[in-house]
Jmol script that loads the backbone (N, CA, C; Angstrom):
load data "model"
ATOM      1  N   UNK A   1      -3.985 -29.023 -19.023  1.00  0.00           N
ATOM      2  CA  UNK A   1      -4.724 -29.625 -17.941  1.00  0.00           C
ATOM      3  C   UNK A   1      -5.713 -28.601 -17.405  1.00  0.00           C
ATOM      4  N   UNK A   2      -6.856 -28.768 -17.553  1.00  0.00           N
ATOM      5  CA  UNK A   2      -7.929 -27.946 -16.666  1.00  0.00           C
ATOM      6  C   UNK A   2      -8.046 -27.882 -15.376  1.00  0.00           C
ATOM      7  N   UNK A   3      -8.469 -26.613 -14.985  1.00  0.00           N
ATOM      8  CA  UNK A   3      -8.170 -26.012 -13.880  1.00  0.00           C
ATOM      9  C   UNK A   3      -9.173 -26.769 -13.019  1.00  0.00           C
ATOM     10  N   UNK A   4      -9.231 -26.281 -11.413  1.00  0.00           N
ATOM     11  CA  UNK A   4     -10.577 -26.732 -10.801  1.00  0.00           C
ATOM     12  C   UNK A   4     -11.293 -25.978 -10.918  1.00  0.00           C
ATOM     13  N   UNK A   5     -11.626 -25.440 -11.489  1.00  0.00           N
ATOM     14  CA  UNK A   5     -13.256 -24.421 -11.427  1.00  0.00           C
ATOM     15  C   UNK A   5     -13.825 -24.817 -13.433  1.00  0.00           C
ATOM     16  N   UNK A   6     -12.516 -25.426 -14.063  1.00  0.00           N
ATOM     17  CA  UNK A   6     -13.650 -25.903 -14.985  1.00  0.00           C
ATOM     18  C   UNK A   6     -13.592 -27.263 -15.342  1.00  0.00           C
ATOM     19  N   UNK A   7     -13.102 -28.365 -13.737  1.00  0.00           N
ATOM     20  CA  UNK A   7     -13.938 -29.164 -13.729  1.00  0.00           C
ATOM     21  C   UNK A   7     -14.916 -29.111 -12.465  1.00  0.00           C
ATOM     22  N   UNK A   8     -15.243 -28.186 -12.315  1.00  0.00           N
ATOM     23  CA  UNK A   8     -16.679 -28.353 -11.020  1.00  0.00           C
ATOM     24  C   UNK A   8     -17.387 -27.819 -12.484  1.00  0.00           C
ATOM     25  N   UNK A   9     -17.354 -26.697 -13.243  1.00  0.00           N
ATOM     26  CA  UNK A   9     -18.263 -26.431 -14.331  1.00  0.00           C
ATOM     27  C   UNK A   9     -18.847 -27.902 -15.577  1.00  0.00           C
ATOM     28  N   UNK A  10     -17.854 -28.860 -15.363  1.00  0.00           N
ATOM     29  CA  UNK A  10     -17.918 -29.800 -15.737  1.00  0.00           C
ATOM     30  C   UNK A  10     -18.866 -30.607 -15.154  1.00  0.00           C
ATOM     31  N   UNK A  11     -18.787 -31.384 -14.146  1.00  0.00           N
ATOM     32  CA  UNK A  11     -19.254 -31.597 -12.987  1.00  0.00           C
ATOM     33  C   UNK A  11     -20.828 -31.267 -12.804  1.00  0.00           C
ATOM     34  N   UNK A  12     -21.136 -30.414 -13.138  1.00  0.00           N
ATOM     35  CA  UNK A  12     -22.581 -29.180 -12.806  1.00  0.00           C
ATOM     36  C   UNK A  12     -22.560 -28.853 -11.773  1.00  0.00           C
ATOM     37  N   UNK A  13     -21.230 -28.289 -11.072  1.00  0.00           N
ATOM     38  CA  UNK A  13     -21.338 -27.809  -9.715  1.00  0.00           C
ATOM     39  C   UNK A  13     -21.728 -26.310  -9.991  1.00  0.00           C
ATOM     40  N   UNK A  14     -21.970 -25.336  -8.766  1.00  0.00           N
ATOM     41  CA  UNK A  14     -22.167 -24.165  -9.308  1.00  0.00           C
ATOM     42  C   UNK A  14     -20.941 -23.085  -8.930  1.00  0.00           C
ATOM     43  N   UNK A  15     -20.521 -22.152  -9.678  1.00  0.00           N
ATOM     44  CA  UNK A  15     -19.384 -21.210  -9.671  1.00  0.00           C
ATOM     45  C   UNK A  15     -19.312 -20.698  -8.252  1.00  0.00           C
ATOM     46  N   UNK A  16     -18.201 -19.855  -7.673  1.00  0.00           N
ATOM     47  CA  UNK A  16     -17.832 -19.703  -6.741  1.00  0.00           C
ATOM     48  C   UNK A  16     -17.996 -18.486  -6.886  1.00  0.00           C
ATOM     49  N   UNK A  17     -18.290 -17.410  -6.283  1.00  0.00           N
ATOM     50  CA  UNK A  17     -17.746 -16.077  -6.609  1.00  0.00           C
ATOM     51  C   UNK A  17     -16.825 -15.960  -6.300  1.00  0.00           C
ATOM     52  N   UNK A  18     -16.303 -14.775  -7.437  1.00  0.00           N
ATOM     53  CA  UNK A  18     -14.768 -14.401  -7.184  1.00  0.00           C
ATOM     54  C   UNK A  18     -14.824 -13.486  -6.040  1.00  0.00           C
ATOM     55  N   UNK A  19     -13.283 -13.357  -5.812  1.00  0.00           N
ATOM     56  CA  UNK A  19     -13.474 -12.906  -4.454  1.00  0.00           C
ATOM     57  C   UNK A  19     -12.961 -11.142  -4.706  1.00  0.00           C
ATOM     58  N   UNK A  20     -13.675  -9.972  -4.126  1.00  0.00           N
ATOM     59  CA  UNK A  20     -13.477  -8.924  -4.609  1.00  0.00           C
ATOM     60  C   UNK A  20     -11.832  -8.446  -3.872  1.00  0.00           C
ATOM     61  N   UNK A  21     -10.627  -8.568  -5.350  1.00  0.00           N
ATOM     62  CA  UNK A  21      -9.231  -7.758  -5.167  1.00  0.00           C
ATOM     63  C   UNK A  21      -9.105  -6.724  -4.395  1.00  0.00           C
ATOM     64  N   UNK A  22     -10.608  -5.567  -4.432  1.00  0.00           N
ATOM     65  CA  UNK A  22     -10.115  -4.670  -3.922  1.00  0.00           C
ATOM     66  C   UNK A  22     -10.409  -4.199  -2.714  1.00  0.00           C
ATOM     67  N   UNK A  23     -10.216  -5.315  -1.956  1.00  0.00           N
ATOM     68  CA  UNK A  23     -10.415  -5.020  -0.310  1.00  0.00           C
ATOM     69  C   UNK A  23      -9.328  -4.338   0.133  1.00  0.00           C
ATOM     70  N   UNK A  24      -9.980  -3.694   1.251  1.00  0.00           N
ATOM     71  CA  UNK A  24      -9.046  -2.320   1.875  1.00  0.00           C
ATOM     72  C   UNK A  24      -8.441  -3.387   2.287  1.00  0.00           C
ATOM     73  N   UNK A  25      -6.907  -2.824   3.025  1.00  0.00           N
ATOM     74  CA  UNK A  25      -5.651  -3.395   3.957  1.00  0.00           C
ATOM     75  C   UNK A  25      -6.446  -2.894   5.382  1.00  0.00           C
ATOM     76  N   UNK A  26      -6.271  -3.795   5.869  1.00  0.00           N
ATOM     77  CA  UNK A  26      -6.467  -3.354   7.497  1.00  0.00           C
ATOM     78  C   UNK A  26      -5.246  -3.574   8.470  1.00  0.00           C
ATOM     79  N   UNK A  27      -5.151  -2.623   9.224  1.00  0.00           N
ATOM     80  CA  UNK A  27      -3.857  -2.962  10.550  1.00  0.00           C
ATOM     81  C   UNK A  27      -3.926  -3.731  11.429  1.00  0.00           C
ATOM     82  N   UNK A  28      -3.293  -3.502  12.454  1.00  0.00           N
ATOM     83  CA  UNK A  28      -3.221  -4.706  13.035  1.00  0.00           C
ATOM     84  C   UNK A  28      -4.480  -4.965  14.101  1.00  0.00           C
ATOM     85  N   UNK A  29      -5.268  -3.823  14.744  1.00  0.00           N
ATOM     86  CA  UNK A  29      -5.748  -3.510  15.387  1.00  0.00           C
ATOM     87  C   UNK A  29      -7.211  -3.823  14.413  1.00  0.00           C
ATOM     88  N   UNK A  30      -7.284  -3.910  13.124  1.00  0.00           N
ATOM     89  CA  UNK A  30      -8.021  -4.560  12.406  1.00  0.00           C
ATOM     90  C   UNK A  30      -9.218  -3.438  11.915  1.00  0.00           C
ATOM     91  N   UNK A  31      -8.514  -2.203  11.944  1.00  0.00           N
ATOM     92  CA  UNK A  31      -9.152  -1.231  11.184  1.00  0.00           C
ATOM     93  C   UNK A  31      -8.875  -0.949  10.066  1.00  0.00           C
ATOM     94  N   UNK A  32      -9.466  -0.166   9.355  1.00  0.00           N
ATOM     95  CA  UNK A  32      -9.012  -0.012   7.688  1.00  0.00           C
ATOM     96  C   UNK A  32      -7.822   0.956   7.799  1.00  0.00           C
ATOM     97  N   UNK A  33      -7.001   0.866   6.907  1.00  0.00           N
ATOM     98  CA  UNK A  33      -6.266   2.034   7.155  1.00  0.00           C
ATOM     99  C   UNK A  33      -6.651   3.385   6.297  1.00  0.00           C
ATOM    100  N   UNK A  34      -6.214   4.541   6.629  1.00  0.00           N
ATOM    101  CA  UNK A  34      -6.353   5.265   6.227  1.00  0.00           C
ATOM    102  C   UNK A  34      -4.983   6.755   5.896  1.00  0.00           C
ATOM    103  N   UNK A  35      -4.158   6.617   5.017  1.00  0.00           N
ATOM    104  CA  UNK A  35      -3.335   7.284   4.755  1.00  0.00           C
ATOM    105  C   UNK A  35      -2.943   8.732   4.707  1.00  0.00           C
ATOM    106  N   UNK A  36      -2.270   9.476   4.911  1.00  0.00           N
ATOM    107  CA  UNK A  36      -1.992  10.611   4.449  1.00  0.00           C
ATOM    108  C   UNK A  36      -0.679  10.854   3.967  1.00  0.00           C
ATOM    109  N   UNK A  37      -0.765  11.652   2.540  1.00  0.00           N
ATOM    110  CA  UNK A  37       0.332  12.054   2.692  1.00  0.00           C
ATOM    111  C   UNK A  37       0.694  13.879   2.024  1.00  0.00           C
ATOM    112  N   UNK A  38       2.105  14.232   2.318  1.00  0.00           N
ATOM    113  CA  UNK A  38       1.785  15.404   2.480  1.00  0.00           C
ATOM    114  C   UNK A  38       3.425  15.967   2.455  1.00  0.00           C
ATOM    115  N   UNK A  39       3.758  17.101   1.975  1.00  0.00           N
ATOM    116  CA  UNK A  39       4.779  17.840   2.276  1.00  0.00           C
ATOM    117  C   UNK A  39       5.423  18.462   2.847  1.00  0.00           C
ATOM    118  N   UNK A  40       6.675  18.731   3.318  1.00  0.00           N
ATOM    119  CA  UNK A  40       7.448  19.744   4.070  1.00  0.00           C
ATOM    120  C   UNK A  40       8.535  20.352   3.999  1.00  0.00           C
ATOM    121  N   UNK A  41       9.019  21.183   4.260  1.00  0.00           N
ATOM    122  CA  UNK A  41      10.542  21.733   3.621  1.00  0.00           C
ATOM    123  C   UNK A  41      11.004  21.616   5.007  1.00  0.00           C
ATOM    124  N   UNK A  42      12.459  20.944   4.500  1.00  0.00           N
ATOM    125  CA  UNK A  42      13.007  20.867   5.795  1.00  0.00           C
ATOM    126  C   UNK A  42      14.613  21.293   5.364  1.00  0.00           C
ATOM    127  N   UNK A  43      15.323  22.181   5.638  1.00  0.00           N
ATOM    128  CA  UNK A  43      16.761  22.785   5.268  1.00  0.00           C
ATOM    129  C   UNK A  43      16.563  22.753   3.803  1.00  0.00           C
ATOM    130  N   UNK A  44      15.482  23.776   3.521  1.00  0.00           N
ATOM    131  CA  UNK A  44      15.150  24.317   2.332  1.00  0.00           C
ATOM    132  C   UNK A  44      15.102  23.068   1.399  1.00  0.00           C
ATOM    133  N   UNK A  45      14.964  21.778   1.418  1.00  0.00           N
ATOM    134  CA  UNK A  45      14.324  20.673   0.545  1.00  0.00           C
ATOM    135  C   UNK A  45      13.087  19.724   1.118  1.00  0.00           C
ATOM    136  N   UNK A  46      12.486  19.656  -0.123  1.00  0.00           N
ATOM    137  CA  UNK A  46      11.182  19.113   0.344  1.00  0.00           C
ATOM    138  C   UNK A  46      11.227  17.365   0.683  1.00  0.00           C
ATOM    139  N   UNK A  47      10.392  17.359   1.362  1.00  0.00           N
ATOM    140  CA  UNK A  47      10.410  15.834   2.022  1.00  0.00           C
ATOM    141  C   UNK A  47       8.842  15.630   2.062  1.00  0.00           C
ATOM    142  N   UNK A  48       8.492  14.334   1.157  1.00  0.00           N
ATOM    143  CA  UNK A  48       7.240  13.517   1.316  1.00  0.00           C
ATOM    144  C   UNK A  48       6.726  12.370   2.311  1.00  0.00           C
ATOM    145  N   UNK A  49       6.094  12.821   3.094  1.00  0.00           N
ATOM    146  CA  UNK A  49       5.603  12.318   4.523  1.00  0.00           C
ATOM    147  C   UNK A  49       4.461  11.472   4.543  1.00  0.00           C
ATOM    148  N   UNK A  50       4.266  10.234   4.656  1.00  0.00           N
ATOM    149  CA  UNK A  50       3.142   9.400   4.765  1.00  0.00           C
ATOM    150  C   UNK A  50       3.036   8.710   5.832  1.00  0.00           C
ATOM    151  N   UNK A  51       1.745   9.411   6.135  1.00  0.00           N
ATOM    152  CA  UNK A  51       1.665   8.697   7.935  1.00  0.00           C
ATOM    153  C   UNK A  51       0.074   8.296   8.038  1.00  0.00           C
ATOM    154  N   UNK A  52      -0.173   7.636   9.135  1.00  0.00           N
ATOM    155  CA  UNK A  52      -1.700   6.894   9.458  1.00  0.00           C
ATOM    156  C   UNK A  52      -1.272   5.521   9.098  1.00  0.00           C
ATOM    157  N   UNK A  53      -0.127   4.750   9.879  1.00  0.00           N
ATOM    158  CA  UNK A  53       0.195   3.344   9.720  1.00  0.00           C
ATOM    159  C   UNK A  53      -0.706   3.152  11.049  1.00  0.00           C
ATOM    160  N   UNK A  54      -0.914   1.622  10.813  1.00  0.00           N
ATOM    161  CA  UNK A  54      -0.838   0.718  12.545  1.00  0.00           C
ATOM    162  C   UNK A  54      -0.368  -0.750  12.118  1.00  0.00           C
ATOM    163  N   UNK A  55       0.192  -0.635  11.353  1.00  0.00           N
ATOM    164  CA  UNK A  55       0.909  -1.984  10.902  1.00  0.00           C
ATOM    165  C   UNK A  55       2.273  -2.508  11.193  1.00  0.00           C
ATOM    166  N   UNK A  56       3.111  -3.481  10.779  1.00  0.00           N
ATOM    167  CA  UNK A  56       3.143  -4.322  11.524  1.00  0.00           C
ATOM    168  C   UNK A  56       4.753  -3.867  11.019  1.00  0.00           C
ATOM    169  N   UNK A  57       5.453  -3.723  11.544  1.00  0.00           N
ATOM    170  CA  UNK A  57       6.855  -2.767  11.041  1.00  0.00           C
ATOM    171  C   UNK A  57       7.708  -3.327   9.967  1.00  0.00           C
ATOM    172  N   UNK A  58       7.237  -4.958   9.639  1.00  0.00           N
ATOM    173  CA  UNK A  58       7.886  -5.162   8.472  1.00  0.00           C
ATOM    174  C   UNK A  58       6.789  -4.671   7.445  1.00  0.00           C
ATOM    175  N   UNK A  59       5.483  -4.879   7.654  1.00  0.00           N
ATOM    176  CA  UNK A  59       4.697  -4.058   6.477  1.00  0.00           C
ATOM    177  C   UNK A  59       5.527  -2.801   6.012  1.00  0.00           C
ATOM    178  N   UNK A  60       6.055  -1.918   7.296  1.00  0.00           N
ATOM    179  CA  UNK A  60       6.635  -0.152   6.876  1.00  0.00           C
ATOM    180  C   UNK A  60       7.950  -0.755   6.281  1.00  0.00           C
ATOM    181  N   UNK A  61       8.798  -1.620   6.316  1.00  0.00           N
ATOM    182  CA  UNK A  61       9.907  -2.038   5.660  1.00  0.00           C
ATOM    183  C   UNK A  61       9.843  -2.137   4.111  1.00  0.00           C
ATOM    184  N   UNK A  62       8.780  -2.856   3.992  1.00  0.00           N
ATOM    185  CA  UNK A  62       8.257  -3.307   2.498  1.00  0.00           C
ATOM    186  C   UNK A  62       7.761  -2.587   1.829  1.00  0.00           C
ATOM    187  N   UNK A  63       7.338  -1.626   2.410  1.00  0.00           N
ATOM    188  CA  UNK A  63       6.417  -0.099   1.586  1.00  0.00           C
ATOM    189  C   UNK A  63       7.961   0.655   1.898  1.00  0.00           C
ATOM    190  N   UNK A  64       8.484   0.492   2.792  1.00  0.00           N
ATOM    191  CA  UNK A  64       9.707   1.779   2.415  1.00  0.00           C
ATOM    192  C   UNK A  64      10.606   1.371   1.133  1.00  0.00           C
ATOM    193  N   UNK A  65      10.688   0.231   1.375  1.00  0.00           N
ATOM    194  CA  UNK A  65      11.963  -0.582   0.034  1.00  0.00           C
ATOM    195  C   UNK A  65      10.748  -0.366  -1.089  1.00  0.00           C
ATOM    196  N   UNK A  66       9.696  -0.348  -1.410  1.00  0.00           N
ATOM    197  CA  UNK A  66       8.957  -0.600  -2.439  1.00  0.00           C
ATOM    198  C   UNK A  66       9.295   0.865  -2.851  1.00  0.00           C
ATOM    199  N   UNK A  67       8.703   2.414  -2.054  1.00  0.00           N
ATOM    200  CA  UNK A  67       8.794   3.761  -2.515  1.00  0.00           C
ATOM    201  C   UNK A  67      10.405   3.852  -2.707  1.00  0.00           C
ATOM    202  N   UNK A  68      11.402   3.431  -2.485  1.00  0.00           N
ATOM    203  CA  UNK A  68      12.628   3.675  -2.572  1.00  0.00           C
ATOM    204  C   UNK A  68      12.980   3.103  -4.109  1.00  0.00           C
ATOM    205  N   UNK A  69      12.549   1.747  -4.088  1.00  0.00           N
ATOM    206  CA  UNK A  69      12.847   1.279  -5.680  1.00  0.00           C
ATOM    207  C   UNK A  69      12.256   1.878  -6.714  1.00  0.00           C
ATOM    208  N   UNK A  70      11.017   2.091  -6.612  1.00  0.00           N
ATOM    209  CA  UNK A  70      10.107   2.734  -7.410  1.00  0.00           C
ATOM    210  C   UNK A  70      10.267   4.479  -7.806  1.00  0.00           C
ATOM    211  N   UNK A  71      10.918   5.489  -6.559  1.00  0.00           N
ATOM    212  CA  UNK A  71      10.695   6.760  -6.962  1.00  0.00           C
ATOM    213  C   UNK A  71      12.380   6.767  -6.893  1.00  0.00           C
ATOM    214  N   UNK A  72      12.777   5.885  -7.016  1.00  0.00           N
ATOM    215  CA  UNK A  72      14.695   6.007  -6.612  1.00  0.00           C
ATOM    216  C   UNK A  72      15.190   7.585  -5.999  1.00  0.00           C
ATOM    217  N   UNK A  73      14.655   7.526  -4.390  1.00  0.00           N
ATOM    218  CA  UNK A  73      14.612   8.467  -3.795  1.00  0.00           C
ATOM    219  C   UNK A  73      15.275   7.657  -2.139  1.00  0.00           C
ATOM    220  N   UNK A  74      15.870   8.218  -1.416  1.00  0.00           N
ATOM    221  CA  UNK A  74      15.756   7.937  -0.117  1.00  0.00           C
ATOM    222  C   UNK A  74      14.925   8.155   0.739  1.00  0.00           C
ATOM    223  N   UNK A  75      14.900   7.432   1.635  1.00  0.00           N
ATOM    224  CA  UNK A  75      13.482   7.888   2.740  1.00  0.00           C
ATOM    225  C   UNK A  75      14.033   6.868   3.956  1.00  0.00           C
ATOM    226  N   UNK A  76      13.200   7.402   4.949  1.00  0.00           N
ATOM    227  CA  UNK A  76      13.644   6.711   6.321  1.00  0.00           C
ATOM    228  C   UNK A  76      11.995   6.112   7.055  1.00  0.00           C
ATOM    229  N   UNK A  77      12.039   5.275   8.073  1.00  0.00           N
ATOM    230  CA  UNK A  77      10.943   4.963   8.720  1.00  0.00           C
ATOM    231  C   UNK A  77      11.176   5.784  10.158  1.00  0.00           C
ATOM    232  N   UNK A  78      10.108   6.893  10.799  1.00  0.00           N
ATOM    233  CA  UNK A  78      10.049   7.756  11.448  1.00  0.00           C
ATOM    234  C   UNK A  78       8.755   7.716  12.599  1.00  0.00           C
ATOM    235  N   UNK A  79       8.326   6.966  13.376  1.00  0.00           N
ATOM    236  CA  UNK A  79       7.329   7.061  14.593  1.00  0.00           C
ATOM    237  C   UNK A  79       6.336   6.534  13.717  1.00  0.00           C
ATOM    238  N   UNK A  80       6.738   5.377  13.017  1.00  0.00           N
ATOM    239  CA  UNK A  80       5.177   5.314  12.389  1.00  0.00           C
ATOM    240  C   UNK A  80       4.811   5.768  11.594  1.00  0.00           C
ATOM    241  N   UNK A  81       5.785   6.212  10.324  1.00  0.00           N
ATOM    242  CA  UNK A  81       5.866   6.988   9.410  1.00  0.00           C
ATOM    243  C   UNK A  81       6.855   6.819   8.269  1.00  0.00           C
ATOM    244  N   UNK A  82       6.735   7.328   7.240  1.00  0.00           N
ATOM    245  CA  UNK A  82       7.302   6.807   6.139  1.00  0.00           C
ATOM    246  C   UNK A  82       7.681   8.652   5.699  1.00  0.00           C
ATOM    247  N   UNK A  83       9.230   8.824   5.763  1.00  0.00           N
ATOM    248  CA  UNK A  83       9.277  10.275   4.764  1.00  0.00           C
ATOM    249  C   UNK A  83       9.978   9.935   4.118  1.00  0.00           C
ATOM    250  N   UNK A  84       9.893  10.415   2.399  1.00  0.00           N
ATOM    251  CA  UNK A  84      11.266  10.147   1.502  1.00  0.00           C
ATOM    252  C   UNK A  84      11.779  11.430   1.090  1.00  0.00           C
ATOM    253  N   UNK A  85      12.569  11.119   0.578  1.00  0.00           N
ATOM    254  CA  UNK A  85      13.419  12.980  -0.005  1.00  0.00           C
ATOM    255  C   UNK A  85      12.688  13.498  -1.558  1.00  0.00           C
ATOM    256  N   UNK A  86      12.451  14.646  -0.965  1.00  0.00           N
ATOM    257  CA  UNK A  86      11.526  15.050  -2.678  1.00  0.00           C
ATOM    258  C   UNK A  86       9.872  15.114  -2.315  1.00  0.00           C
ATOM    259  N   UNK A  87       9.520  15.441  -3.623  1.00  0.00           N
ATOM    260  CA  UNK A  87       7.991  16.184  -4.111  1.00  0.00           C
ATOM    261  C   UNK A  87       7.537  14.573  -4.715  1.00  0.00           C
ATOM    262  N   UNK A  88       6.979  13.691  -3.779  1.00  0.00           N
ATOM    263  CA  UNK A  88       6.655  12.913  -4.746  1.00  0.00           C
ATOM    264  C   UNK A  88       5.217  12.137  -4.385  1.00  0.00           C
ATOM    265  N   UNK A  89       4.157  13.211  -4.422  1.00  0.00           N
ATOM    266  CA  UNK A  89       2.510  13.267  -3.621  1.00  0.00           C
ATOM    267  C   UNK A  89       2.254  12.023  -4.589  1.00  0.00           C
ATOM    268  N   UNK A  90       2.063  12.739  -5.576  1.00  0.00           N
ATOM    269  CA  UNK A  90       1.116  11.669  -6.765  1.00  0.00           C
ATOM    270  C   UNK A  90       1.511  10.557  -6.876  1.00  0.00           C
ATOM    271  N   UNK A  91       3.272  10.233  -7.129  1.00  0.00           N
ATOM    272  CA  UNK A  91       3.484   8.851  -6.881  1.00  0.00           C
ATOM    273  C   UNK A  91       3.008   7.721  -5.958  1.00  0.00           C
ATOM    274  N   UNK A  92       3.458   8.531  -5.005  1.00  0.00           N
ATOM    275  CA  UNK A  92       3.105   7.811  -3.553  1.00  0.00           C
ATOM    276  C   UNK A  92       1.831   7.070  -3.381  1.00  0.00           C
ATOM    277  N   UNK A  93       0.719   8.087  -4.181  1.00  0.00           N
ATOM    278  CA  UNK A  93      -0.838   7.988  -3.313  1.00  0.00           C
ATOM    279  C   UNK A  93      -1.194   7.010  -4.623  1.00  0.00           C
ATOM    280  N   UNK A  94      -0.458   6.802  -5.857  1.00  0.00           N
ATOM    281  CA  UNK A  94      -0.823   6.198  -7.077  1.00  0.00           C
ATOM    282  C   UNK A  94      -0.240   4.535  -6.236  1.00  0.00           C
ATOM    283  N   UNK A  95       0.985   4.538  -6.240  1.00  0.00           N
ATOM    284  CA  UNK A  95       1.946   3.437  -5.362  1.00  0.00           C
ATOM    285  C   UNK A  95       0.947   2.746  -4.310  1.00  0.00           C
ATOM    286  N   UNK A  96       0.333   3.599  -3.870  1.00  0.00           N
ATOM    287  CA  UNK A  96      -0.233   3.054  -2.316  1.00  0.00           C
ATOM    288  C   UNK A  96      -1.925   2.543  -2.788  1.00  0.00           C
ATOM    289  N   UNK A  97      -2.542   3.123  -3.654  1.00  0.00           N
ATOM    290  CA  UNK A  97      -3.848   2.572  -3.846  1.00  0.00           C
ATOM    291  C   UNK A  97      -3.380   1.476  -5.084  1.00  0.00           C
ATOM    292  N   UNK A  98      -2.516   1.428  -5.855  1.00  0.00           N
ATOM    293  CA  UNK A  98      -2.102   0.092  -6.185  1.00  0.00           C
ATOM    294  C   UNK A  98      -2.168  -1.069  -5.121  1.00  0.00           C
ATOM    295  N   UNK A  99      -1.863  -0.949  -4.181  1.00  0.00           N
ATOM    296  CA  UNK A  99      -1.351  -1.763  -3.153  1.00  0.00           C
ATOM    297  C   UNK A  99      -2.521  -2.088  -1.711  1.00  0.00           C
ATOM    298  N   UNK A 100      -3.426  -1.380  -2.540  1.00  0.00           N
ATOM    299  CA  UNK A 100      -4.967  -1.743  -1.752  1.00  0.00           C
ATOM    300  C   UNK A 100      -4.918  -0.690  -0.649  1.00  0.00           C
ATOM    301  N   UNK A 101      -4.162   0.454  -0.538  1.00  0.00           N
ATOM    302  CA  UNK A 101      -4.747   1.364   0.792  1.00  0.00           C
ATOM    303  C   UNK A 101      -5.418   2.488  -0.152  1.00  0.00           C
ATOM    304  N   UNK A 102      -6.238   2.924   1.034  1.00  0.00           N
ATOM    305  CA  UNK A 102      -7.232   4.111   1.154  1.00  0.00           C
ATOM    306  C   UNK A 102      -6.168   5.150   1.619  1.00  0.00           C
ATOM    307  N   UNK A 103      -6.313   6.179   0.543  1.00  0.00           N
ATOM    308  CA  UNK A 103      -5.343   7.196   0.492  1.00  0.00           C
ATOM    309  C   UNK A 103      -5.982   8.837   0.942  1.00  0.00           C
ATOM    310  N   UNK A 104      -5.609   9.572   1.400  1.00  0.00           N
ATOM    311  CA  UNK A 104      -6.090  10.941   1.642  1.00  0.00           C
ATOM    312  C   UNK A 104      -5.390  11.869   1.511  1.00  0.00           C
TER     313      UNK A 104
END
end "model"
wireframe off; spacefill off
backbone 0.3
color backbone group
């Protein structure tokens, strides 16, 4: 069964543009976001810290369960902040511009 866009092509209607995937995420406050993330040793083990949320605390739920399944690491939600246990920069910032944020 054909879709609707090839019966409007049918039709002689004219195409729609697609709509561009890679729009930034914006918060709630309806700015773009802008990420960081970054390292720290804390009782001599390192902990990966990603902060610059303004979203909406189940958004930080869903990005925490997402970095938890994905780097099978623990991590906690912290003032607006996301730290997990471990060295894991590149994942994270790879994880997160998958997922449409602007990373730093």
């Amino acid at each position: 069964m054909p879709g609707l866009d090839e019966l409007g092509s049918l039709l002689g209607m004219p195409e729609k543009p697609k709509q561009d995937d890679t729009k930034k995420r914006v918060g709630h406050d309806g700015q773009v976001l802008q990420l960081r993330v970054r390292t720290e040793k804390r009782r001599g083990k390192l902990v990966t810290i990603v902060w610059g949320f303004f979203s909406h605390p189940m958004e930080l739920n869903r990005l925490l369960t997402l970095f938890k399944k994905s780097l099978g690491a623990g991590g906690q939600i912290v003032d607006q902040s996301i730290e997990m246990q471990g060295d894991h920069i590149e994942r994270i910032k790879k994880i997160l511009s998958d997922e449409v944020y602007k990373v730093r």
